[in-house]
C-alpha positions in Angstrom: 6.4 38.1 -36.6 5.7 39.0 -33.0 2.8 36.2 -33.0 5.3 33.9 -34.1 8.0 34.8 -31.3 5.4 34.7 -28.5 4.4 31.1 -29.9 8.0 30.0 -29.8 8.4 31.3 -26.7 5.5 29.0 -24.9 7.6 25.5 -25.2 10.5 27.4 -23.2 8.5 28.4 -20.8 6.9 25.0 -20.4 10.0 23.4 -20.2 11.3 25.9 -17.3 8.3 24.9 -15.4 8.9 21.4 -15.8 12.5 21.9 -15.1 11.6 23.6 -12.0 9.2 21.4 -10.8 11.1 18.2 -11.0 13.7 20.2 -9.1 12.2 21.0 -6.4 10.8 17.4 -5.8 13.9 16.0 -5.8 15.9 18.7 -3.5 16.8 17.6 0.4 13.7 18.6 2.3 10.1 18.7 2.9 8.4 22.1 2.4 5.8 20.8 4.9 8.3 20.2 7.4 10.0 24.4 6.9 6.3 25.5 6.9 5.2 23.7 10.7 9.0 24.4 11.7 7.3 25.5 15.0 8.5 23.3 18.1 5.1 22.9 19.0 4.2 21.9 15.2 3.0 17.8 15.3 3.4 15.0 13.0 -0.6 15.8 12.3 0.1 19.2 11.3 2.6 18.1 9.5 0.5 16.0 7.7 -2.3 18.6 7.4 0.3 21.2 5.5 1.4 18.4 3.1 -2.0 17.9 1.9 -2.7 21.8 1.7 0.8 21.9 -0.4 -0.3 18.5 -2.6 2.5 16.9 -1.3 0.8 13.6 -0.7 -1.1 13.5 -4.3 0.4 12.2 -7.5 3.2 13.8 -9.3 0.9 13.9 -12.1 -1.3 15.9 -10.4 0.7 17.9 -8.2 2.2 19.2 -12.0 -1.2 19.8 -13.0 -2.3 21.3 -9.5 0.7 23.8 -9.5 0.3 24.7 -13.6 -4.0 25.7 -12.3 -2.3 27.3 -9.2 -0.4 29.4 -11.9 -2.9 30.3 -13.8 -5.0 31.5 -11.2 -2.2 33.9 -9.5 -1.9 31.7 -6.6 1.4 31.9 -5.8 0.8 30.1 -1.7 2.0 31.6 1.3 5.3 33.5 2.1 7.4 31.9 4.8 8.8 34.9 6.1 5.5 36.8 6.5 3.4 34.8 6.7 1.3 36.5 3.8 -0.1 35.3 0.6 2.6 36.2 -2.0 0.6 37.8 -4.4 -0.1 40.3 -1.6 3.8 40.9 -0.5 4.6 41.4 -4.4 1.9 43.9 -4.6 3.2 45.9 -1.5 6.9 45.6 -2.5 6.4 46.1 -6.4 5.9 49.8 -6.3 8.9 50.7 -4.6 11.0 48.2 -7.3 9.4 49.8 -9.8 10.9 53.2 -8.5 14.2 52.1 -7.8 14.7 50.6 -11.2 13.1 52.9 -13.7 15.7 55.7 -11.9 18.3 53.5 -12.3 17.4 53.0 -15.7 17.5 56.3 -16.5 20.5 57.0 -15.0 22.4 53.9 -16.5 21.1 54.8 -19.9 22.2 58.7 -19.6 25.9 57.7 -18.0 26.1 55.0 -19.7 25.7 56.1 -23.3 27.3 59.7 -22.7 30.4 58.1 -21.4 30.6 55.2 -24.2 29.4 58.4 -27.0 32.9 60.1 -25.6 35.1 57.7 -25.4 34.1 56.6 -29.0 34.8 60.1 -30.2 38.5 60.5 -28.5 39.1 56.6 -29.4 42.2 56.3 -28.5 43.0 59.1 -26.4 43.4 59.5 -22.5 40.1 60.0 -22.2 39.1 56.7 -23.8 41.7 54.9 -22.0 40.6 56.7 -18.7 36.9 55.9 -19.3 38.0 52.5 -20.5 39.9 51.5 -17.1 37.2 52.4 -14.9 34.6 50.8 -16.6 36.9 47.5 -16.3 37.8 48.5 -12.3 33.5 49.0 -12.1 32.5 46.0 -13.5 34.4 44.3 -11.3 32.5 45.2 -8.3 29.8 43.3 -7.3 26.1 45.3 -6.4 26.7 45.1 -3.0 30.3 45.5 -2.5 29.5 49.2 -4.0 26.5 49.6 -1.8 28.5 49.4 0.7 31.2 51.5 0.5 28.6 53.8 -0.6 26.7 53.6 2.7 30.3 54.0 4.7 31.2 57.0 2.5 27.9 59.4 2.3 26.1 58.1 5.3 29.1 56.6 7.9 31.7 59.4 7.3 30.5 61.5 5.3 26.8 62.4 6.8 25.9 63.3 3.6 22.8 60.8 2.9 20.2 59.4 5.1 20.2 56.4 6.8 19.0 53.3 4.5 16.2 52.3 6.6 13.1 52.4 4.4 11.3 54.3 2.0 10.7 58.0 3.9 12.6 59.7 6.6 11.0 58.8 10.2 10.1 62.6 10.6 8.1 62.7 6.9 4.6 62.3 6.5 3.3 59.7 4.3 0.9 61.0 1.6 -2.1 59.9 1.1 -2.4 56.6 -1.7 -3.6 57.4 -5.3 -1.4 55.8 -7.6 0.9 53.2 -5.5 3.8 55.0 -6.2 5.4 56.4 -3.6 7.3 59.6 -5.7 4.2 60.3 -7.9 2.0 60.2 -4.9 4.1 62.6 -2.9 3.8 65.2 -6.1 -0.1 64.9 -6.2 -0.4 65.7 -2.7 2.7 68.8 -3.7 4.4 68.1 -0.3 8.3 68.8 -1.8 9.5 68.4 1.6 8.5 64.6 1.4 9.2 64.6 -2.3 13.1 65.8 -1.3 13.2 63.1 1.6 11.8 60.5 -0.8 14.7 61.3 -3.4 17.2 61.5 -0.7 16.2 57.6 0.8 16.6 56.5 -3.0 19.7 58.2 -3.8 22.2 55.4 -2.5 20.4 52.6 -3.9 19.9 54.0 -6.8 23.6 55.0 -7.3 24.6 51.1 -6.7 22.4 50.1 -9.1 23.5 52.7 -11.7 27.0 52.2 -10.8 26.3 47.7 -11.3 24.7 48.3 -14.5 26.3 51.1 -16.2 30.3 50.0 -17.0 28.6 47.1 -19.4 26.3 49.9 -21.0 29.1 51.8 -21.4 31.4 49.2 -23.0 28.7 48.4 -25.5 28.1 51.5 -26.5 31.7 52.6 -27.8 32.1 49.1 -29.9 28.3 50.2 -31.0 29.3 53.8 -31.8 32.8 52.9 -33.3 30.9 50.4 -36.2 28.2 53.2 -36.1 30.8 56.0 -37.1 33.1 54.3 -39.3 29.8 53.5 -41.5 29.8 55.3 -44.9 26.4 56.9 -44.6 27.9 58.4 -41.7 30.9 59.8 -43.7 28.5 60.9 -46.3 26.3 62.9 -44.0 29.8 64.5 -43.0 30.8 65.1 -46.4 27.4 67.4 -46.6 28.5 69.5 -44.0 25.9 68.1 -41.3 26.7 69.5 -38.2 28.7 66.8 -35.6 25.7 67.0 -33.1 23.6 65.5 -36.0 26.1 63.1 -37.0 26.9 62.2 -33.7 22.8 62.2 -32.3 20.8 61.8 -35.0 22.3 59.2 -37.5 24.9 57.7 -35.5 23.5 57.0 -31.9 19.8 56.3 -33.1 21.3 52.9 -34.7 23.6 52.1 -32.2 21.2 52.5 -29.5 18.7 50.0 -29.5 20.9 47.0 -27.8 21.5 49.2 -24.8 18.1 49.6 -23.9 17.8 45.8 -23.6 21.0 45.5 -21.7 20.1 48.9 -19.3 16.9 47.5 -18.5 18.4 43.6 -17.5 21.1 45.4 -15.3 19.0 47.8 -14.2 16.5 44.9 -12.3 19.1 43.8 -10.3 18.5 44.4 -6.2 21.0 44.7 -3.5 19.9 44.0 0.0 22.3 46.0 1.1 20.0 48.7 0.1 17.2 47.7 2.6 14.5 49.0 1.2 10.8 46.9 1.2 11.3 45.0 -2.5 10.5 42.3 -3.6 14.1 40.8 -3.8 14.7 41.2 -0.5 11.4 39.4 0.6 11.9 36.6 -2.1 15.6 36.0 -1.5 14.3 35.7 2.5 11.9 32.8 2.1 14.3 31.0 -0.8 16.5 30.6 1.8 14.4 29.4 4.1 13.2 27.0 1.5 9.5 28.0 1.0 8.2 25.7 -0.9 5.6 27.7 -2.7 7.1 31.0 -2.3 10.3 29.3 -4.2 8.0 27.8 -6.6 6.9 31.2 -7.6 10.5 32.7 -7.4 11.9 30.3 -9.9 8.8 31.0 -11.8 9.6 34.1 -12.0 12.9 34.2 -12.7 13.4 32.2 -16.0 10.0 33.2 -17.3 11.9 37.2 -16.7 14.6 35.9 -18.3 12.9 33.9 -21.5 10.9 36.7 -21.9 13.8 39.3 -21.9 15.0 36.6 -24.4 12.5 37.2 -26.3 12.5 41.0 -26.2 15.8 41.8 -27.9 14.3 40.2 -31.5 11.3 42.1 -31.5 13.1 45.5 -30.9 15.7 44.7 -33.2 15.8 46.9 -36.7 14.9 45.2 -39.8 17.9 44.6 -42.4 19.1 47.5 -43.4 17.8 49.8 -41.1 21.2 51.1 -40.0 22.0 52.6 -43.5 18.8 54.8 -43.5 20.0 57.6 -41.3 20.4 59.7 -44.2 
């Protein structure tokens, strides 16, 4: 079943590279011409980045060039750094990975609890309270909440620190054993940096929480409303099961599954607002500035995230009948 999906899955991905490479050769522009946008830059070295890039080979084999490319993990040179790409990604993935596991978390704990309550008092004040500001919330885009957060606990509040990077100016940086910047700080047991670590994440971490978690908790009340109006439900109440059991156990375990999926989608999501060293940040720099390789690699990236989150939902999913086996 999964060999079959991942199968399925290659002509998608296929046709997202061809979609993206026709696309980019027929966009305004000449990636040579952003790369030697020097004033000093010549029509030689103009000439000399176009052949690096392929530009003046075959579409045939500028396709075939950029699928090896690909495969190797060459992913050319950022724009904005100057730096191979594969090396940027590698310095900015950790931090990502940070940010959006704790939002993650977060989303899935707020999320759930609040859809879980408003399912139980369906119809009450509390449901229509939780109700409305889930509808106000999802209304706000990523970075309209970052910053109001930023003007609130940092601007007038003095609450948080300043967004500016990853530590406080005044911390010391530990030494490198895993790549993560939070795990790293506990090896070397320096709390102090550990509490300035959490603190630099806190606001971006809230905006992404507060992004992703109105949809998780939407979903999760229609989820936990069919979930509790199911009659092995009202047959594990009718044995005198306590409601935590009811509630946890049977009722959220089979309701749960489609919020992962949708937690973990929101939860990816970047503001640069935030600005933090990410990958987003550094991506969403040289697409403006119309990379051509770096963009190659971005819209690479971003169906192929986005087929294979496709792709993920199927091979989580329950088998038939699954839902009526929590008692």
């Amino acid at each position: 079943m999964v060999s079959l999906r991942i199968v399925s899955a290659v002509p998608a991905l296929f046709g997202v590279l061809v979609l993206i490479f026709v696309a980019l050769r027929v966009l305004p522009g000449d990636p040579a011409a952003a790369f030697a946008s020097s004033p000093s830059a010549s029509q030689q070295d103009v000439a000399a980045l176009r052949s690096q890039l392929h530009l003046d080979r075959p579409l045939i084999e500028q396709f075939a060039l950029y699928l090896t490319d690909l495969g190797k993990g060459n992913l050319g040179t950022s724009l904005s750094t100057g730096r191979p790409v594969a090396a940027d990604l590698a310095d900015r993935l950790p931090a990502s990975i940070e940010l959006i596991a704790l939002s993650f978390v977060l989303t899935l704990v707020g999320g759930m609890g609040l859809g879980i309550l408003a399912a139980l008092r369906q119809g009450s004040l509390v449901d229509h309270l939780i109700r409305l500001v889930c509808s106000i919330w999802i209304t706000l885009p990523a970075f309209v909440t970052g910053l109001v957060l930023v003007y609130l606990f940092y601007y007038l509040a003095d609450w948080a620190p300043a967004p500016t990077g990853r530590l406080d100016m005044f911390a010391v940086t530990p030494p490198t054993v895993t790549g993560l910047l939070l795990i790293d700080i506990l090896l070397a047991r320096d709390f102090d940096t550990f509490a300035s670590a959490i603190g630099q994440l806190a606001l971006p971490v809230l905006t992404l929480t507060f992004f992703a978690l109105p949809p998780v908790a939407r979903i999760t009340r229609t989820s936990m409303l069919g979930v509790l109006s199911s009659d092995y439900i009202r047959t594990a109440r009718s044995l005198g099961l306590s409601s935590f059991r009811v509630v946890i156990v049977y009722g959220l375990r089979n309701a749960v599954l489609p919020r992962f999926d949708h937690a973990w989608n929101e939860s990816g999501f970047t503001s640069r607002r935030q600005r933090r060293r990410r990958e987003g940040l550094c991506l969403a720099r040289d697409l403006r500035l119309r990379n051509g390789r770096t963009s190659v690699w971005r819209l690479r990236a971003g169906p192929g995230i986005y087929c294979s989150g496709g792709c993920r939902v199927p091979l989580v999913q329950p088998p038939r009948g699954y839902s009526r086996r929590g008692c």
